[in-house]
C-alpha positions as CSV (number, residue, x, y, z in Angstrom):
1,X,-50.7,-42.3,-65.9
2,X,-49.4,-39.8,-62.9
3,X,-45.9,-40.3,-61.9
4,X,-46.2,-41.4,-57.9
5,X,-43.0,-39.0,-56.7
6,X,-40.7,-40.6,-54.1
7,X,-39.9,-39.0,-51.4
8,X,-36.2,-39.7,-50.6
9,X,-34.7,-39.1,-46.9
10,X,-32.7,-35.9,-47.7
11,X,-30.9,-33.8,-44.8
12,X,-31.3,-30.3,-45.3
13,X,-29.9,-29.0,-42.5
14,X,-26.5,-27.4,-44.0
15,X,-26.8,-26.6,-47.7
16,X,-24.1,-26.0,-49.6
17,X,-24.3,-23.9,-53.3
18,X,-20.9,-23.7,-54.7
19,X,-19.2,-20.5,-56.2
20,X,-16.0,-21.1,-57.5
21,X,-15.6,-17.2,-57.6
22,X,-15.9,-16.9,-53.6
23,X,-14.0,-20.0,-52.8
24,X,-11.0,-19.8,-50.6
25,X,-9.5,-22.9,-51.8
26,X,-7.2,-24.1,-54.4
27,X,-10.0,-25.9,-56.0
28,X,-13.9,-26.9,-55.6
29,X,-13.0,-30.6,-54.8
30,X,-11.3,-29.3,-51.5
31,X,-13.8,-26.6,-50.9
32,X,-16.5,-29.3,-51.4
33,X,-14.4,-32.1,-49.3
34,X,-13.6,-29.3,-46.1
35,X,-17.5,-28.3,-46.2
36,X,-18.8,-32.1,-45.9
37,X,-16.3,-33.0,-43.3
38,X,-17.9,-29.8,-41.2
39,X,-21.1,-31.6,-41.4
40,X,-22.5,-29.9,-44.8
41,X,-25.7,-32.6,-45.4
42,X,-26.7,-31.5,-49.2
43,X,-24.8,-29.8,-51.9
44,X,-25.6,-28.1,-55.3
45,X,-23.0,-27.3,-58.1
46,X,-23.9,-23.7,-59.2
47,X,-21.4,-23.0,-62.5
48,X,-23.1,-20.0,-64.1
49,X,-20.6,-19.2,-66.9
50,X,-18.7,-22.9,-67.3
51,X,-19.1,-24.1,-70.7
52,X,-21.5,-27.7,-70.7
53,X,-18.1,-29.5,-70.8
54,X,-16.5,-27.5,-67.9
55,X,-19.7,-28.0,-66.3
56,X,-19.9,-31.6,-66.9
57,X,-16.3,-32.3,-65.9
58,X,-16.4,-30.6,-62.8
59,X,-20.0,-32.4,-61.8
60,X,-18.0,-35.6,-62.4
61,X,-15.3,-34.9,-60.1
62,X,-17.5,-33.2,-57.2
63,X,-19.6,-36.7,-57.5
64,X,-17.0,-38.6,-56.5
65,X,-16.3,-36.6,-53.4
66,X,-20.4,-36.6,-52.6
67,X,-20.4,-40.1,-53.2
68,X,-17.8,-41.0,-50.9
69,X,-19.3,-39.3,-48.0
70,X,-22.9,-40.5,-49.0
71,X,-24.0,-37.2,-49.4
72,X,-26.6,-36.0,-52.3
73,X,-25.3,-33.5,-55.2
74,X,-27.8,-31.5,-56.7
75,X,-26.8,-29.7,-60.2
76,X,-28.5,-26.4,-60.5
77,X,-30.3,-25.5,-63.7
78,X,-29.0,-28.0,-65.9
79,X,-31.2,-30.9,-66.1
80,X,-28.8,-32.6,-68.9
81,X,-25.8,-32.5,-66.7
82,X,-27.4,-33.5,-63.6
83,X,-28.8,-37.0,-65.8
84,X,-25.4,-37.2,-67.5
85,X,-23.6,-38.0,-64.1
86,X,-26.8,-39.0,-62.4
87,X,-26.8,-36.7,-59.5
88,X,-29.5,-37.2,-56.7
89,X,-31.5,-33.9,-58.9
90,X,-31.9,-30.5,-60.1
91,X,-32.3,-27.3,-58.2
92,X,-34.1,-24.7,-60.5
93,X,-35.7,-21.1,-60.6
94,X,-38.4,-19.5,-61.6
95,X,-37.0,-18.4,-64.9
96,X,-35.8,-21.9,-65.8
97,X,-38.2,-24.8,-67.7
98,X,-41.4,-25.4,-65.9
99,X,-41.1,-28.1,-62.9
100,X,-43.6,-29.8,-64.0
101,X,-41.8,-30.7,-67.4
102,X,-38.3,-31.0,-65.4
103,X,-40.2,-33.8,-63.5
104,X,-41.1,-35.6,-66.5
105,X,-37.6,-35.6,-67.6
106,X,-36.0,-36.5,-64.6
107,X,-38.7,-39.1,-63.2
108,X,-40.2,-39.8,-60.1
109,X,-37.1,-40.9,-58.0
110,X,-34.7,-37.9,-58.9
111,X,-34.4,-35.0,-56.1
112,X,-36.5,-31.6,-57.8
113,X,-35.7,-28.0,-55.8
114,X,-37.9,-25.1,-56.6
115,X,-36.6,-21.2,-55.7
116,X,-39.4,-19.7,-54.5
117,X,-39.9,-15.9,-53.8
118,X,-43.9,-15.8,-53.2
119,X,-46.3,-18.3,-51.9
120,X,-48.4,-19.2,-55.2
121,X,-45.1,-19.6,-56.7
122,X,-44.5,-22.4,-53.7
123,X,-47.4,-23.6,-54.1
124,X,-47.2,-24.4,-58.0
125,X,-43.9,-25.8,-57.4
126,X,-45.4,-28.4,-55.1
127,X,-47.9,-29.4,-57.3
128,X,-45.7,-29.7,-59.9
129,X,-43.4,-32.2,-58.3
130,X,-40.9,-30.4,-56.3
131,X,-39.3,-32.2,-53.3
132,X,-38.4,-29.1,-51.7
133,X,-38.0,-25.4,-52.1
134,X,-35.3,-22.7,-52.0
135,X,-36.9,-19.8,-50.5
136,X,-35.3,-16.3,-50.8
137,X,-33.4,-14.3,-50.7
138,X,-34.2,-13.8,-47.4
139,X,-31.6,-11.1,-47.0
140,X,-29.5,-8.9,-49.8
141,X,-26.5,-10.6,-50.9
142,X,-23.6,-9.8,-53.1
143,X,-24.2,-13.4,-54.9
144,X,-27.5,-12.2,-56.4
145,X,-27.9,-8.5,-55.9
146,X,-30.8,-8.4,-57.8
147,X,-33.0,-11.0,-56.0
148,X,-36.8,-10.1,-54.8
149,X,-36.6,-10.0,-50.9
150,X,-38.7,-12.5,-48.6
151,X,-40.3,-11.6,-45.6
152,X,-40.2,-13.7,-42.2
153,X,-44.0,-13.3,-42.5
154,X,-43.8,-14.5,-46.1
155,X,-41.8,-17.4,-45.4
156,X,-43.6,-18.5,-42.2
157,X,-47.3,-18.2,-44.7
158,X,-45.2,-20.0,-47.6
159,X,-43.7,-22.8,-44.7
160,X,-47.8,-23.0,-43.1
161,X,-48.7,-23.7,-46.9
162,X,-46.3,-26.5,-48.3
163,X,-46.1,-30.1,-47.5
164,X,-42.4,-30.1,-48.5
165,X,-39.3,-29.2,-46.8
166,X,-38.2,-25.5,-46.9
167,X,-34.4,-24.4,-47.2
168,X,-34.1,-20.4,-46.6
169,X,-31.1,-18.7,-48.9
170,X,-29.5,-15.6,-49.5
171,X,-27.4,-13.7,-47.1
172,X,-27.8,-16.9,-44.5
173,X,-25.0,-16.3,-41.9
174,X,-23.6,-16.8,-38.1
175,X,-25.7,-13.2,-37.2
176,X,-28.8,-14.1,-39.4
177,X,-29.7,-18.0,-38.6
178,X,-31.1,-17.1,-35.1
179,X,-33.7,-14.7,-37.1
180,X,-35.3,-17.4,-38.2
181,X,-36.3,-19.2,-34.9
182,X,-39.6,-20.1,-34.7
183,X,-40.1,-20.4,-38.8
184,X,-40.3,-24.0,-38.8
185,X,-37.5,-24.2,-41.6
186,X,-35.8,-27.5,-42.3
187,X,-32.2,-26.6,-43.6
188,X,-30.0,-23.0,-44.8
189,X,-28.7,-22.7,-48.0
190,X,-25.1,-21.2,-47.5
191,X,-22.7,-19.4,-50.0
192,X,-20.4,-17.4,-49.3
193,X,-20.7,-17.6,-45.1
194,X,-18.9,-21.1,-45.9
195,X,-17.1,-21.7,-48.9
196,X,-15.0,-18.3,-48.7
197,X,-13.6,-19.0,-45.7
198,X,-10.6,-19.9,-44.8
199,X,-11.3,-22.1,-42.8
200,X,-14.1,-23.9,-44.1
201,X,-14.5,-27.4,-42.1
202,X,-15.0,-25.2,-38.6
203,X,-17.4,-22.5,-40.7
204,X,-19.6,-25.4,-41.8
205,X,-19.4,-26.7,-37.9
206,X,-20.3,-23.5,-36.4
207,X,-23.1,-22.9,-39.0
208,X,-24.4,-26.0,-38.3
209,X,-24.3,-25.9,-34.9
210,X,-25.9,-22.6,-34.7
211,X,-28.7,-23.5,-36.8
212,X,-29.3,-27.1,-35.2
213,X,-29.8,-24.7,-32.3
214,X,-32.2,-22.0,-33.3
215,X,-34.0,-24.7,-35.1
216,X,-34.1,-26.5,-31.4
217,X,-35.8,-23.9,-29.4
């Protein structure tokens, strides 16, 4: 029998992937804490070279902050972590285990991101249970320097396309959210134009603001 997936009520507007190596705090907890009280709606705990324990600990502790504030914490890639603390979901690429087998892990009710570089890659994921996608990287970033670059015309097609949200990433900033008036897109996916500032609360604010914005023209 077909899994019906839910759809939950997820903000996207002001996405936040964590990189301990950018951060300008002490620690992630405060990073995490100043971004959500800027008005940061979503946010995924990226820990590329943490060891599963590391990565476990640290997903336990950013939960309690998300928790507080209501707000849904997605684990990237790692499909046992993000069960072990039962996290809203799992973000995951193109290189990582098929969607459609994460979905039959994780169940109908769990939050599934897709990255997404090309529309029958967008496509696939929505058939395969994704609640949204990650498309990008929209511009060249220092985060993934190798990343395949996406068009406006690409993402407008892939947006036309999908019946799920869309959350642009890579290189989203104060000069490159206006670009993507008109797109349609429902949220940005924000690294390093947040969480390596100093100040992060008014970054997230001003990020928000101006994508709330070109969003409302």
């Amino acid at each position: 029998m077909e899994q019906k997936i839910s759809k939950p009520l997820i903000n996207y507007t002001l996405y936040l992937v964590t990189d301990r190596d950018l951060m300008s705090t002490a620690t992630l907890k405060q990073a995490v804490e100043e971004a959500i009280a800027g008005g940061c709606s979503l946010v995924q705990l990226r820990e590329k070279t943490a060891s599963s324990l590391e990565f476990f600990d640290t997903a336990v502790a950013i939960k309690q902050i998300t928790d507080r504030y209501t707000i849904p914490l997605i684990i990237n890639d790692r499909v046992d972590i993000a069960l072990a603390v039962d996290a809203a979901g799992v973000h995951i690429g193109q290189s990582d285990i098929p969607a459609a087998v994460i979905r039959k892990i994780i169940g109908p009710h769990k939050i599934l991101g897709v990255s997404a570089s090309a529309l029958n890659e967008a496509l696939q994921a929505e058939q395969e249970g994704a609640n949204y996608l990650g498309i990008g990287a929209m511009f060249a970033t220092g985060t993934k320097t190798n990343a395949k670059l996406v068009t406006m015309e690409q993402l407008k097609e892939i947006k036309a396309a999908v019946n799920i949200p869309v959350v642009v990433i890579g290189g989203i900033n104060e000069t490159t959210i206006p670009l993507f008036d008109g797109t349609g897109i429902d949220g940005i996916a924000v690294v390093s134009a947040l969480i390596s500032k100093k100040d992060i609360t008014s970054a997230a604010k001003n990020l928000k603001k101006l994508f709330l914005q070109t969003k409302g023209k």
